[in-house]
Backbone as CSV, one residue per row, in Angstrom:
resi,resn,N_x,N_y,N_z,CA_x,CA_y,CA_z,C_x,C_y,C_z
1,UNK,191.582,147.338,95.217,190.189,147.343,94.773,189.284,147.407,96.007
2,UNK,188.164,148.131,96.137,187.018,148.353,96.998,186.570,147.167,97.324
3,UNK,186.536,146.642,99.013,185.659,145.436,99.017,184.485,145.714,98.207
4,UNK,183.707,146.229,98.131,182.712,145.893,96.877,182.607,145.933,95.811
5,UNK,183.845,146.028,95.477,184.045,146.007,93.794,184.566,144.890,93.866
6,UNK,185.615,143.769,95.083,185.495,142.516,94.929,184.887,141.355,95.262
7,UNK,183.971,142.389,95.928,182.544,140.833,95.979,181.934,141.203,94.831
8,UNK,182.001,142.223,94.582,181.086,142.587,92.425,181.748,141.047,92.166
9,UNK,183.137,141.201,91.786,184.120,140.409,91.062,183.406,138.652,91.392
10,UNK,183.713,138.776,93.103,183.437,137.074,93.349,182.064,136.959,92.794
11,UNK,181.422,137.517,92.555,179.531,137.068,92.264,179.578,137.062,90.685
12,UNK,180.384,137.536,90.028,180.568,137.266,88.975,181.816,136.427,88.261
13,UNK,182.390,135.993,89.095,183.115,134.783,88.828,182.323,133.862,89.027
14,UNK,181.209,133.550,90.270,180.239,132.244,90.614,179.516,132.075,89.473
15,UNK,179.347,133.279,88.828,178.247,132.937,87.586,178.375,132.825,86.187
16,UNK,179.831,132.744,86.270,180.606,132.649,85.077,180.858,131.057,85.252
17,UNK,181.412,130.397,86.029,180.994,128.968,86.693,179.505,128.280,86.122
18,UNK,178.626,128.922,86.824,177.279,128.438,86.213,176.628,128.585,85.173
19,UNK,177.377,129.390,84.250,177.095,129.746,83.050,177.809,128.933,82.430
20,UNK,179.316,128.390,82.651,179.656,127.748,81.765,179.388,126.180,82.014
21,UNK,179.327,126.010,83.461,179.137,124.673,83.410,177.350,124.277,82.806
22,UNK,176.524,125.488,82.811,175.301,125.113,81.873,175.787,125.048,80.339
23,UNK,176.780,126.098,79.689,176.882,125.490,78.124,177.326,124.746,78.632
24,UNK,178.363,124.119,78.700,178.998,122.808,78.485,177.958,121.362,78.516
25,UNK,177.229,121.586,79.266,176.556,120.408,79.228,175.373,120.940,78.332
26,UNK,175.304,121.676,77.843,174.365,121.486,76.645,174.760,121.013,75.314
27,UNK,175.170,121.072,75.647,176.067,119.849,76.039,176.025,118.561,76.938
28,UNK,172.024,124.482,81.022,172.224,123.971,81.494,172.034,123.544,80.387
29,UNK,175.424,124.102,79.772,175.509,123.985,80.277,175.664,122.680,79.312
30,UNK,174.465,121.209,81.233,174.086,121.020,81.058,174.365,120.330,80.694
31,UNK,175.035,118.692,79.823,174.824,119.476,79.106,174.991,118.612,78.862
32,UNK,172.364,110.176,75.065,172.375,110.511,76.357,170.290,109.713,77.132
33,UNK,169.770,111.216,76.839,168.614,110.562,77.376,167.512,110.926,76.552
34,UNK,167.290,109.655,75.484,166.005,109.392,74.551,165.231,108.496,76.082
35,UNK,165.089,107.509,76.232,164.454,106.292,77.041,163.873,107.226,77.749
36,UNK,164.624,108.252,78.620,163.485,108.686,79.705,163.119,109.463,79.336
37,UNK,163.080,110.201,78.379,161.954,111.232,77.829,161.212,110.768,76.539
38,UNK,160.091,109.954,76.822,160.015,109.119,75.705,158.826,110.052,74.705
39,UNK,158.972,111.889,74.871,158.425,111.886,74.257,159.639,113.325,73.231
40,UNK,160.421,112.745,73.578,161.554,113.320,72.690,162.126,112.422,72.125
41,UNK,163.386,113.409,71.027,164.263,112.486,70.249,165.562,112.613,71.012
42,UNK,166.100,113.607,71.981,167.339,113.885,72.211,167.619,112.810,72.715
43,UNK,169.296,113.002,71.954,169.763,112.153,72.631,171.453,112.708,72.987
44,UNK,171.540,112.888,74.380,173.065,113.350,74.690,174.470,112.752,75.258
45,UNK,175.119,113.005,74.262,176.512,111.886,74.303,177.231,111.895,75.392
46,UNK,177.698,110.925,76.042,178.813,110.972,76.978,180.155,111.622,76.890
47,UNK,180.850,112.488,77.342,181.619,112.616,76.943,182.425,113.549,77.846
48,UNK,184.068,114.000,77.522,184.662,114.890,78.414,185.344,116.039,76.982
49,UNK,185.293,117.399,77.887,185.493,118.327,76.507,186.813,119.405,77.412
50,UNK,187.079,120.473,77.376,188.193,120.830,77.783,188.035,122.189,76.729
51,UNK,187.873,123.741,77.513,187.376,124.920,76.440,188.728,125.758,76.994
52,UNK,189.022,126.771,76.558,190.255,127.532,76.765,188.910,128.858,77.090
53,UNK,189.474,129.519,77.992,188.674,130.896,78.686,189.500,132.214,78.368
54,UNK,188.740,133.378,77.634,189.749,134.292,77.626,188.973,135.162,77.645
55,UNK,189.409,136.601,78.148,188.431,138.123,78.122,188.082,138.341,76.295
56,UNK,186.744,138.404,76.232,186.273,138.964,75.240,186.186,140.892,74.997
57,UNK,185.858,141.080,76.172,185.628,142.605,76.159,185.586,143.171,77.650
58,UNK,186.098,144.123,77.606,186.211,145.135,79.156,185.375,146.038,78.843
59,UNK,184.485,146.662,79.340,183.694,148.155,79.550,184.282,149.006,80.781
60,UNK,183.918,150.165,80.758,184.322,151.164,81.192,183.106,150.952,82.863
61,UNK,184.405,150.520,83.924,183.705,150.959,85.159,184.514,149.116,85.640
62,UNK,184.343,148.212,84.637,184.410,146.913,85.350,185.512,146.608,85.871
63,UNK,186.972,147.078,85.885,187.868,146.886,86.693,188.898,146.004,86.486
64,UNK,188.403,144.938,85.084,189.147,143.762,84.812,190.233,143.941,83.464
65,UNK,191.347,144.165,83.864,192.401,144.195,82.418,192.520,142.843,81.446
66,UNK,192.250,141.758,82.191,192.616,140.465,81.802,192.149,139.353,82.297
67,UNK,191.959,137.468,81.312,190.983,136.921,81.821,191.466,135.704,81.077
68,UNK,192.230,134.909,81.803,192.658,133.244,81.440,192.368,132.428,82.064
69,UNK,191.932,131.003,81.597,191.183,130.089,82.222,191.203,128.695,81.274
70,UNK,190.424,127.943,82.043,190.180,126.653,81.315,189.484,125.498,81.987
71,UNK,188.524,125.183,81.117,187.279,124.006,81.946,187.294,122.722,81.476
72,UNK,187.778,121.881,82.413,187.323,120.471,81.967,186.350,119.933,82.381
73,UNK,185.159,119.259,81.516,183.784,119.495,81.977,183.436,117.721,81.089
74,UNK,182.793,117.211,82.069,182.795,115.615,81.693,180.880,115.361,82.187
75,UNK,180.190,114.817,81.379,178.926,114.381,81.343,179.234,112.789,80.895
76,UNK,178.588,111.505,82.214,178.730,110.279,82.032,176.830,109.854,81.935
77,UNK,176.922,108.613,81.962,175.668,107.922,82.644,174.859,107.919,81.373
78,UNK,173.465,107.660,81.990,172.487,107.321,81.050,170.876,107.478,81.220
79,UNK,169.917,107.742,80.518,169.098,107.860,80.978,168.199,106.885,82.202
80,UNK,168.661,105.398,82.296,168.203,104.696,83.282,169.261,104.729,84.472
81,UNK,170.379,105.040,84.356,171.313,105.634,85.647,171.400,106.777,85.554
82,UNK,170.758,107.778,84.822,170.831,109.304,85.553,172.115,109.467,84.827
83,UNK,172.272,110.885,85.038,173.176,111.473,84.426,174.345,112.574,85.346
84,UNK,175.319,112.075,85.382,176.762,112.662,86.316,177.483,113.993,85.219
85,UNK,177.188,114.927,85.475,177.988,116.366,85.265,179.084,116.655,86.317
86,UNK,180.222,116.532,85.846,181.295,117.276,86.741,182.144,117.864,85.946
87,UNK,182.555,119.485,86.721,183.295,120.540,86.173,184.268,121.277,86.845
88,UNK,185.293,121.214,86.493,186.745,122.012,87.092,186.845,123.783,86.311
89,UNK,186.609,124.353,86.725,187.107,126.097,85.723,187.784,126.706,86.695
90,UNK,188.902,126.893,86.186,189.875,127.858,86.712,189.722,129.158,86.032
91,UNK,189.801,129.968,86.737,190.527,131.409,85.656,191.711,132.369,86.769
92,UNK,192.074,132.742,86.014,193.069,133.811,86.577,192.501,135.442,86.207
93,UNK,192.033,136.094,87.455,191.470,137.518,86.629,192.612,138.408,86.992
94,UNK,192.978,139.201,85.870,193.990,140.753,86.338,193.424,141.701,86.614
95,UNK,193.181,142.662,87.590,192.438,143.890,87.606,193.109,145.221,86.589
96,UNK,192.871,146.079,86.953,193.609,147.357,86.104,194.730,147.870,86.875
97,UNK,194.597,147.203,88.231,195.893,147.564,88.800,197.041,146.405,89.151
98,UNK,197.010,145.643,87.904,197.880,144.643,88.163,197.524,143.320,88.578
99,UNK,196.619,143.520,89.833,196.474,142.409,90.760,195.689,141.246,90.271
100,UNK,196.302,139.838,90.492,195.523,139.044,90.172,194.557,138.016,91.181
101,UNK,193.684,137.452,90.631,192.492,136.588,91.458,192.673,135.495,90.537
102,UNK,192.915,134.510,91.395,192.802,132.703,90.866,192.090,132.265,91.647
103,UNK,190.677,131.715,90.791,189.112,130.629,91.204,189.382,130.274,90.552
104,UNK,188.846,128.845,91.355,188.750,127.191,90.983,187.669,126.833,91.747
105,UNK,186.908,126.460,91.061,185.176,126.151,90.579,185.091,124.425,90.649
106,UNK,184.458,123.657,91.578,184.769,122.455,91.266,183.202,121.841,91.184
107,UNK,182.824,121.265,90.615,181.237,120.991,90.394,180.983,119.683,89.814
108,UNK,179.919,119.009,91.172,179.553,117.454,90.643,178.007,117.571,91.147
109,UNK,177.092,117.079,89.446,175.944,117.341,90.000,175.448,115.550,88.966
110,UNK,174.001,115.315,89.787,173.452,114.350,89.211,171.769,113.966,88.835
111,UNK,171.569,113.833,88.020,170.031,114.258,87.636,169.292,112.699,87.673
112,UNK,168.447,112.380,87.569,167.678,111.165,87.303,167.266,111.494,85.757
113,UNK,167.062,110.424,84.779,166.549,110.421,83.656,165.379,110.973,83.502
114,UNK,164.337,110.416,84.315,163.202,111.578,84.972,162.613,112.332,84.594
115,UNK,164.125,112.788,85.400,163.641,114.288,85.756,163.220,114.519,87.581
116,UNK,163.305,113.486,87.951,162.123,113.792,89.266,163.405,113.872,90.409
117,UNK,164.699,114.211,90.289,166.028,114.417,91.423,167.008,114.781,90.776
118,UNK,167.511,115.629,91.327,168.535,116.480,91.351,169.442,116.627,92.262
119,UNK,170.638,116.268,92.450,171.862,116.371,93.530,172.851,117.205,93.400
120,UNK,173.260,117.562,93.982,174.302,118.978,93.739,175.036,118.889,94.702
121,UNK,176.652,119.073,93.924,177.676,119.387,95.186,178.935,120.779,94.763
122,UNK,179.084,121.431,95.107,180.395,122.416,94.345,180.595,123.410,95.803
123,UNK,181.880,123.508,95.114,183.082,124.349,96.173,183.900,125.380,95.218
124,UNK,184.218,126.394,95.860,185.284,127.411,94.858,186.326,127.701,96.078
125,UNK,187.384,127.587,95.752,188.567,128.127,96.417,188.831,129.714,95.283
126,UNK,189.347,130.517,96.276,189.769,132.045,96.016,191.558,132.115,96.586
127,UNK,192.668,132.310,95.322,193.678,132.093,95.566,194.269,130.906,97.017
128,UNK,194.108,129.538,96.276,193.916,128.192,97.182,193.115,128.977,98.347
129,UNK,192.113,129.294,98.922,191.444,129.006,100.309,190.339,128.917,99.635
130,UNK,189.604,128.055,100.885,188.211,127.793,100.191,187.638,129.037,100.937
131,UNK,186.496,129.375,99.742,185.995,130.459,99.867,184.222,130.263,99.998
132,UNK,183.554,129.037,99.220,181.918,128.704,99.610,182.021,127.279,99.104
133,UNK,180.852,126.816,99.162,180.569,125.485,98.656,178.654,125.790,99.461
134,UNK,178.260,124.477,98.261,176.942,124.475,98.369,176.783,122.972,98.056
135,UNK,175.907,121.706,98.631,175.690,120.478,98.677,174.215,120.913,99.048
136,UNK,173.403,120.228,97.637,171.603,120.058,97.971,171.423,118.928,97.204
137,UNK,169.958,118.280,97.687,169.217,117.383,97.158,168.106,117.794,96.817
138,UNK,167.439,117.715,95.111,166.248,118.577,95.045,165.321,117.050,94.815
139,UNK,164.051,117.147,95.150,163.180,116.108,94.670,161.617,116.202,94.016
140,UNK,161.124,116.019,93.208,159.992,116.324,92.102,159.163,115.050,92.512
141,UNK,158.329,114.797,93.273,157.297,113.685,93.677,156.484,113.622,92.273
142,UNK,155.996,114.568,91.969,155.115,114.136,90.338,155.315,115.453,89.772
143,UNK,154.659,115.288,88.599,154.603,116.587,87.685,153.819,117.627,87.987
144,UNK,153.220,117.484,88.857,152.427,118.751,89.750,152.639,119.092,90.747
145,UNK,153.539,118.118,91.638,154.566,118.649,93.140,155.371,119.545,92.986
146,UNK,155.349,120.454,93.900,156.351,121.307,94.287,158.200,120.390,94.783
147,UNK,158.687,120.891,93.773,160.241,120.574,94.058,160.816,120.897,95.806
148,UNK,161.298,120.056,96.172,161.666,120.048,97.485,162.802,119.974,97.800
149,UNK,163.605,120.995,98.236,165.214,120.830,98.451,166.087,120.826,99.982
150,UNK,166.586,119.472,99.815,166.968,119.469,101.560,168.470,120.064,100.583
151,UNK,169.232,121.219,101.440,170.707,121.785,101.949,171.028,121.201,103.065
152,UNK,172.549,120.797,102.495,172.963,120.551,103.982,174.180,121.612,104.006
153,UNK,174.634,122.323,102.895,176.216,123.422,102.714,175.401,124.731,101.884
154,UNK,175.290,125.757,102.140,176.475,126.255,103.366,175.657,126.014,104.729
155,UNK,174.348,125.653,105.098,173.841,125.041,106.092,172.539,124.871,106.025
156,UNK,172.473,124.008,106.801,171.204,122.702,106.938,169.674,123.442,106.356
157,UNK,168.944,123.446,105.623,167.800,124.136,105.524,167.377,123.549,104.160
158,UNK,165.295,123.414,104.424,164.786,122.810,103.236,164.031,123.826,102.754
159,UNK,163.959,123.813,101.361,162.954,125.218,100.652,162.006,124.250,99.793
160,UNK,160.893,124.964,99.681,160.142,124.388,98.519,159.887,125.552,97.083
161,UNK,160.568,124.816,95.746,160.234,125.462,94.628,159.017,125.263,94.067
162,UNK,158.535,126.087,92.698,157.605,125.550,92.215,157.542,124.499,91.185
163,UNK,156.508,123.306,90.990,156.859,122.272,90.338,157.127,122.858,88.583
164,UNK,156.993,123.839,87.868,157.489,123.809,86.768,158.950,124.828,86.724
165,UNK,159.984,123.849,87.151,161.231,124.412,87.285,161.835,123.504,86.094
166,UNK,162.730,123.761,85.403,163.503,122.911,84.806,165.068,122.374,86.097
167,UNK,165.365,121.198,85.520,166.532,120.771,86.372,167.613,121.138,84.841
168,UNK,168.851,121.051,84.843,170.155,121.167,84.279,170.007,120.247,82.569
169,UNK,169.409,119.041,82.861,169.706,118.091,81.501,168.635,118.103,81.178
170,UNK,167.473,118.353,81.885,165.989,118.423,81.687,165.708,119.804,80.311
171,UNK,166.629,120.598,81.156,166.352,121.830,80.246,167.119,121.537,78.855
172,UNK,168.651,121.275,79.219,169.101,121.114,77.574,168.405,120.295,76.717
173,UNK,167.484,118.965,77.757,166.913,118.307,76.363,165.897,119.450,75.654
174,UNK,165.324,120.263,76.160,164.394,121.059,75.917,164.769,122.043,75.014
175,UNK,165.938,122.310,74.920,166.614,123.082,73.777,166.813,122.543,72.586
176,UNK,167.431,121.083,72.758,167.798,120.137,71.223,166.573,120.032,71.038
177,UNK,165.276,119.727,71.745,164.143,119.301,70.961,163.139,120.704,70.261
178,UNK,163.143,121.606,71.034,163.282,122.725,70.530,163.731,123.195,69.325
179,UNK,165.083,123.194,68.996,165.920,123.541,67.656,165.546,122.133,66.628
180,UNK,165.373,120.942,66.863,164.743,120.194,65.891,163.412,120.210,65.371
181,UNK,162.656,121.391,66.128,161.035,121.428,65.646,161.209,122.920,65.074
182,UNK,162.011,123.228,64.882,162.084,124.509,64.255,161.723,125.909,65.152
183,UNK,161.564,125.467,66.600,161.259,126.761,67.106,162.676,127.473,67.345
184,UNK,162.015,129.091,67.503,162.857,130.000,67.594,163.234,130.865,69.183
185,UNK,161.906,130.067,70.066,162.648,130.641,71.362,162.053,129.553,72.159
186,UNK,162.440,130.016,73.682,162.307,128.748,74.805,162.075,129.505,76.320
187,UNK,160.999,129.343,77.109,161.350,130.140,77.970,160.693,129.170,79.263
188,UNK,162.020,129.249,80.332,162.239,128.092,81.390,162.585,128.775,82.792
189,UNK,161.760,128.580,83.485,162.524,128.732,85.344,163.470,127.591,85.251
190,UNK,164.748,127.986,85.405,165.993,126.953,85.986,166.542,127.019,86.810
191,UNK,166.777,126.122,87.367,167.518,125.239,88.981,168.466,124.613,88.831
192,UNK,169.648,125.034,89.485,170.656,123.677,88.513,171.719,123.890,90.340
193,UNK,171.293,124.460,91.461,171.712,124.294,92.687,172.703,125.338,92.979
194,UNK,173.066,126.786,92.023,173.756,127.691,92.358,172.988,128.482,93.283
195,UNK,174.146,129.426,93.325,173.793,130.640,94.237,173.147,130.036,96.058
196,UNK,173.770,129.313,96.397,173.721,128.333,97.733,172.734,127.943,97.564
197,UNK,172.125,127.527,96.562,170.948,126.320,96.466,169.475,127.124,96.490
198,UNK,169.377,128.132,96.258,168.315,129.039,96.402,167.729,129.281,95.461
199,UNK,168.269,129.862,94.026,167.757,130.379,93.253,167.300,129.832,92.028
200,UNK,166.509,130.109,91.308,165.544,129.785,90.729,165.553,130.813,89.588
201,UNK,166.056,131.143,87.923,166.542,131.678,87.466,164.903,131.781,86.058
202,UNK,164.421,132.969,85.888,163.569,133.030,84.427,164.644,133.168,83.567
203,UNK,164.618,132.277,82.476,165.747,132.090,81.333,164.759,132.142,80.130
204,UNK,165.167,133.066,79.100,164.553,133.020,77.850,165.813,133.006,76.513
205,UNK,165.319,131.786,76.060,166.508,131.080,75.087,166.332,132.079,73.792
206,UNK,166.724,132.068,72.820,166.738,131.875,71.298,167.145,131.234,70.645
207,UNK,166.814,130.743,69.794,167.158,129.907,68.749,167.392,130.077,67.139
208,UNK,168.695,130.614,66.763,168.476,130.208,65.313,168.490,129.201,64.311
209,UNK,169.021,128.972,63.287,168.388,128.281,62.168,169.664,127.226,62.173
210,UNK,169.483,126.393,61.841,170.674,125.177,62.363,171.632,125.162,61.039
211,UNK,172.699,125.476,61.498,174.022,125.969,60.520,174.689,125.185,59.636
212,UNK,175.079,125.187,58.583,175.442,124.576,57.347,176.524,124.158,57.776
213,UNK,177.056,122.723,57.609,178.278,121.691,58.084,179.233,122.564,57.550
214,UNK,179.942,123.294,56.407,180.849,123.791,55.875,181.348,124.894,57.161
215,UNK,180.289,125.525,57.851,180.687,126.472,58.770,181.183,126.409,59.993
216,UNK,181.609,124.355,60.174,181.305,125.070,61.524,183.362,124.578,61.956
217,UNK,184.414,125.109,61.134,185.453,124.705,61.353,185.656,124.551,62.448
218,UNK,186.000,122.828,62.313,186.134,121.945,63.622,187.751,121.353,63.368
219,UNK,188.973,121.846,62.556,190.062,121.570,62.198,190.878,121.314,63.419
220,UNK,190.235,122.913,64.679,191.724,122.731,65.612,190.802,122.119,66.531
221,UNK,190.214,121.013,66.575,189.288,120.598,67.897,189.702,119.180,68.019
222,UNK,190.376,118.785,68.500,191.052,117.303,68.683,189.942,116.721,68.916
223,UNK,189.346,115.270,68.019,188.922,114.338,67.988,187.563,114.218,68.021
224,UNK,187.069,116.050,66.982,185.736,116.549,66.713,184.968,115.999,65.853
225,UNK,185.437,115.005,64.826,185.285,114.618,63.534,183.710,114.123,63.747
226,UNK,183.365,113.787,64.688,181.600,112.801,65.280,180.586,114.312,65.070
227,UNK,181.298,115.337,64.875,180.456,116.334,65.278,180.272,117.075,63.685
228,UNK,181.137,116.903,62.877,180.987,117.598,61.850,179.773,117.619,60.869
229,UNK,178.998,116.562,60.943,177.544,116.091,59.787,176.509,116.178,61.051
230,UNK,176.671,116.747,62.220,175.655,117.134,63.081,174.883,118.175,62.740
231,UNK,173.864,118.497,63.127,172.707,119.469,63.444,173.344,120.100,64.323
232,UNK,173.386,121.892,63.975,173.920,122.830,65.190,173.074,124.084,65.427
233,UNK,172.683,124.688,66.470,172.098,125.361,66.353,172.693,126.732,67.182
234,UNK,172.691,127.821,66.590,173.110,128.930,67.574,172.560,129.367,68.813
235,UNK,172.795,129.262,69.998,171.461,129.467,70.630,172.137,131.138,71.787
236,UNK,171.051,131.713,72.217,171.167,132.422,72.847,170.660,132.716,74.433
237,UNK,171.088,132.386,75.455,170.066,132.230,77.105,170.153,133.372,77.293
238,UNK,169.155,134.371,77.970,169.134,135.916,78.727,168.720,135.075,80.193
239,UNK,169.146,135.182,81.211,169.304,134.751,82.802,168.607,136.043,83.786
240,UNK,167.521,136.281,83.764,166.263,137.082,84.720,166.641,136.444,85.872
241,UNK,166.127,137.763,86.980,165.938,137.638,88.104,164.200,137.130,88.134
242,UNK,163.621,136.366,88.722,162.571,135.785,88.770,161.637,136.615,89.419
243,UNK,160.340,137.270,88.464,159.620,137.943,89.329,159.783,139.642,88.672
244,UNK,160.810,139.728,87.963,161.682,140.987,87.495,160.261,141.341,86.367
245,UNK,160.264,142.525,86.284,159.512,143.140,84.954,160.215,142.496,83.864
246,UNK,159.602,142.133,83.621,160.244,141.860,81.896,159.915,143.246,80.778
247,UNK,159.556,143.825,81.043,159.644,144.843,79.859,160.792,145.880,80.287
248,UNK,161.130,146.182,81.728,162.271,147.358,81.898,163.662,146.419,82.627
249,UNK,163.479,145.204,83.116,164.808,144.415,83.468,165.940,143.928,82.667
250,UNK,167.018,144.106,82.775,167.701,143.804,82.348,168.643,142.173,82.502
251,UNK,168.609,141.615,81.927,169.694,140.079,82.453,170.801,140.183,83.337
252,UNK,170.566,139.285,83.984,171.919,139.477,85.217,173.285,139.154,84.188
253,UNK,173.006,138.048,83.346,173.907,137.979,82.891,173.660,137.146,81.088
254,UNK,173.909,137.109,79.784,173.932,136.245,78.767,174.584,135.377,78.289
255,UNK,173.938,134.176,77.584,174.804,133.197,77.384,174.914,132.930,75.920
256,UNK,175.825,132.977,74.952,175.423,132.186,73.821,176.355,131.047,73.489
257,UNK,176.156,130.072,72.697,176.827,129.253,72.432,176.087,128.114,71.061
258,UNK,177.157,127.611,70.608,176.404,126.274,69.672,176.250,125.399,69.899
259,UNK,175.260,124.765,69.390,174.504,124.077,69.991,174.506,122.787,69.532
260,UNK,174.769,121.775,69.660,175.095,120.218,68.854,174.324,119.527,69.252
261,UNK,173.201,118.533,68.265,171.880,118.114,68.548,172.418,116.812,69.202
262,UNK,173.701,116.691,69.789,174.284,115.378,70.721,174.461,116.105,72.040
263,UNK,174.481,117.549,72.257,174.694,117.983,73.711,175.904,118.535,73.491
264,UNK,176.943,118.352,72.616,178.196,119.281,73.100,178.039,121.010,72.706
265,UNK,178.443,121.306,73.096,178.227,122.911,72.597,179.874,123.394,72.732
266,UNK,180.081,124.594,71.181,181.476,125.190,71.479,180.623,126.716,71.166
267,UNK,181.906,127.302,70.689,181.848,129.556,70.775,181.016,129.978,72.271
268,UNK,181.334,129.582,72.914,180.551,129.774,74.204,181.062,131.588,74.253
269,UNK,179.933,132.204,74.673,180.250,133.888,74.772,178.851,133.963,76.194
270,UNK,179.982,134.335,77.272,179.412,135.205,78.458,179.199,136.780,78.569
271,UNK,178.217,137.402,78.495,178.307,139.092,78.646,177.697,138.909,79.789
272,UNK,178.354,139.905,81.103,177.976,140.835,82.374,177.767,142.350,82.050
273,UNK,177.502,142.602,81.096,177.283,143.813,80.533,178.408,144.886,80.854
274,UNK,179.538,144.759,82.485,180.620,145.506,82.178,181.657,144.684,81.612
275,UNK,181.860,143.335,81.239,182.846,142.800,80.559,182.645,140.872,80.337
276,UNK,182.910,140.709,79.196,182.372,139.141,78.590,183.526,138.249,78.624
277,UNK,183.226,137.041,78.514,184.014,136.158,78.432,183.962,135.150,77.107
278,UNK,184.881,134.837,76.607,184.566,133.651,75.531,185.282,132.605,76.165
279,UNK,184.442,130.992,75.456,185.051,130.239,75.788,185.461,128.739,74.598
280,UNK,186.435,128.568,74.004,186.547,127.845,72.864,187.092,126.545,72.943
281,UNK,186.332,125.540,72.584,186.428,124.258,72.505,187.739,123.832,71.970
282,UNK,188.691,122.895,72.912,190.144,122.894,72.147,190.247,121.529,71.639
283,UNK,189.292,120.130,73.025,189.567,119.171,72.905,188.176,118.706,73.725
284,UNK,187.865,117.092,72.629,186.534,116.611,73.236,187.202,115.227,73.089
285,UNK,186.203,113.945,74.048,186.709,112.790,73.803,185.477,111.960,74.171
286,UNK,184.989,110.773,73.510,183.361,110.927,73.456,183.534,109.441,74.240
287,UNK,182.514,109.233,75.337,182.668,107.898,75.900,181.571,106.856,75.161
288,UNK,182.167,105.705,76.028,180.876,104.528,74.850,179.846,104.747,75.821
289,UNK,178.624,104.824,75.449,177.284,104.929,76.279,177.337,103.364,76.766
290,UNK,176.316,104.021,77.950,176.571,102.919,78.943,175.378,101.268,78.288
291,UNK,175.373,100.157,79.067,174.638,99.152,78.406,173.364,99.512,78.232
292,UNK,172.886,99.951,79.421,171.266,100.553,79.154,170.690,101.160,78.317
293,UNK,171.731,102.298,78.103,171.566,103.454,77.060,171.497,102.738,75.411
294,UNK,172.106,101.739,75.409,172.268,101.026,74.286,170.638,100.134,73.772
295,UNK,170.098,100.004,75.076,168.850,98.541,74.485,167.928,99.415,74.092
């Protein structure tokens, strides 16, 4: 394969990473905290979930025959201790000529209830060598400050964003509260510390109509049963380059997935427009919220 048909590949493995570790915790993904948003209802469960990764579709030009994987993706804490996201995704990609690529995606990020900090740490190894990693601290002084991010990986440097960015759990609450008021779309600058801590993503959600319990067979999902008399909503993210025309740009990349008014999300579906990924919920296991979260 053409070195640039496999840095195509690595830039779209990184964002298949950040795409899924945002569903999952929307489980950004993303993905609990009524207290600090006291002017919402969400509330998102603790918990660890585990999705099986497989090629949905190849197009003509993308290079990829084949696409196995699997994410274990764990959201702890609480809205007065902040909230801990960490995510493992492996996949194995086959090209058309056989050859395979194994990434491993490792991701620990931590939000304040807030909203007002954001910490970020992740590394990817490319067939075992490490291949990048990115470690930032973002900080929100008030609701009209500009977000401030000290990097110290891949090296030392501070940027300033603009203060209406969403952070990772900030945004998913913004989706459950969203789909409980009946709206039908959502549109957010998000930050969640990819792409070496730089970028700053225009995301425009959709939302449909929250799905009838009979539909949402949860039979092969080990220890789903908390989820079945939930509120679900289908949702859809398009991921802009920031600044992009919106009438002739196209999404770098789409996200859809369902949406569970507790934060878990399953049918996770990635399109890169030359080839998608699905990702299906096999096994969830729900932790006891912490004491705080409780008073």
């Amino acid at each position: 394969m053409p070195p640039q048909r496999e840095a195509a590949k690595q830039m779209q493995t990184d964002l298949i990473g950040r795409g899924l570790r945002l569903a999952s915790g929307v489980a950004s993904l993303t993905l609990a905290v009524a207290a600090a948003f006291a002017d919402t209802g969400a509330a998102l469960a603790p918990h660890r979930a585990i999705y099986d990764v497989t090629l949905a579709a190849a197009r003509g030009g993308a290079g990829v025959s084949a696409v196995s994987g699997r994410i274990a993706y764990e959201l702890t804490g609480s809205a007065c201790d902040g909230y801990t996201q960490t995510m493992r995704f492996v996949t194995r990609m086959t090209n058309q000529s056989g050859g395979t690529t194994v990434s491993d995606l490792r991701s620990t990020t931590w939000e304040e209830g807030s909203g007002k900090r954001f910490k970020f740490d992740s590394s990817q190894l490319r067939d075992e060598r490490p291949s990048d990693a990115t470690i930032g601290d973002a900080a929100r002084p008030g609701p009209a400050d500009d977000v401030k991010v000290d990097l110290t990986k891949p090296a030392k440097k501070s940027i300033s964003l603009p203060a209406r960015i969403y952070f990772p759990i900030e945004h998913t609450v913004a989706l459950i509260d969203a789909g409980k008021a009946g709206k039908t779309a959502l549109r957010a600058n998000l930050y969640d510390g990819s792409e070496k801590g730089e970028k700053v993503y225009d995301t425009v959600a959709v939302i449909g109509k929250s799905q009838p319990h009979e539909s949402r067979k949860l039979g092969q999902v080990k220890n789903a049963e908390r989820l079945a008399a939930m509120r679900a909503w289908p949702v859809s993210i398009a991921y802009f380059e920031r600044d992009a025309d919106a009438k002739d740009a196209l999404p770098v990349y789409e996200l859809s997935f369902l949406m569970f008014e507790n934060g878990v999300s399953r049918r996770l579906h990635i399109d890169y427009g030359e080839f998608a990924l699905v990702g299906e919920l096999r096994d969830i296991t729900f932790h006891a919220p912490s004491k705080c979260a409780k008073k």
